[in-house]
N, C-alpha and C positions, 0 to 999 in steps of 0.2 A: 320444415325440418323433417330429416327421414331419419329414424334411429333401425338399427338392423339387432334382434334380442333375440335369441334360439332360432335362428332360421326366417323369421317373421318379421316384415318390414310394418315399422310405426309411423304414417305418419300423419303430423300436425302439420294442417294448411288451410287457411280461410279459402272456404269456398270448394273444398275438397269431396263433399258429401257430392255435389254437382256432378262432377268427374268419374265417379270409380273407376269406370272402365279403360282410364288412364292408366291403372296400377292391377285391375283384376282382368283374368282373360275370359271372357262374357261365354267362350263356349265350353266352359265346365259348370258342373250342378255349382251351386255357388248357397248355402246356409247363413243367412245373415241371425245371430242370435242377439236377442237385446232385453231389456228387463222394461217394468209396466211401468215402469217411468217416464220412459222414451215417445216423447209426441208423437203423435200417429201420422202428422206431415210429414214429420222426419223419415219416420219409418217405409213408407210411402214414395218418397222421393226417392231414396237405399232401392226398393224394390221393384220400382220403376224403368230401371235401369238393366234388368234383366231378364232375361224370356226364361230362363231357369233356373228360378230363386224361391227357396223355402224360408221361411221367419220364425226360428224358436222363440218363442219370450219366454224368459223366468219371473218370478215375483222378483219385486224389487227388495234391498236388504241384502246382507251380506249371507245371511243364513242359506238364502236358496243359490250365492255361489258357490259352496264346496260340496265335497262330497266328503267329506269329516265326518263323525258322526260326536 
C-alpha cells in the first residue's frame, strides 16, 4: 500500500526494509531517524543500504517525540 500525506510517500510492504533504494535515491545524504526500540538488525539492514547515511535515534516514548514543552 502507498498513501501520498504532505508531500511524503507511506509505504506498507512486507519485505520493504530489503528494498529502499526502490523508493529513495541512494545518491542524496539520506538521515534514517529511529527510537531505541528499534532492533539493531533492523536498523543495520536501513543502513546498509547506503554509502551516505546517518542514524539519529531518539529515546523511545512519546516524550522524546515533540518538541512541546
Amino acid at each position: 500500500m502507498e498513501v501520498t500525506l504532505n508531500n511524503s510517500k507511506i509505504i506498507i510492504q512486507k519485505g520493504c526494509l530489503s528494498k529502499l533504494l526502490e523508493y529513495i535515491q541512494p545518491s542524496k545524504k539520506t538521515m534514517i531517524i529511529s527510537d531505541t526500540n528499534v532492533p539493531c538488525i533492523l536498523k543495520q539492514q536501513v543502513l546498509s543500504q547506503f554509502s551516505n547515511a546517518y542514524l539519529f535515534e531518539v529515546k523511545s516514548g512519546e516524550d522524546s517525540k515533540s518538541f512541546a514543552d
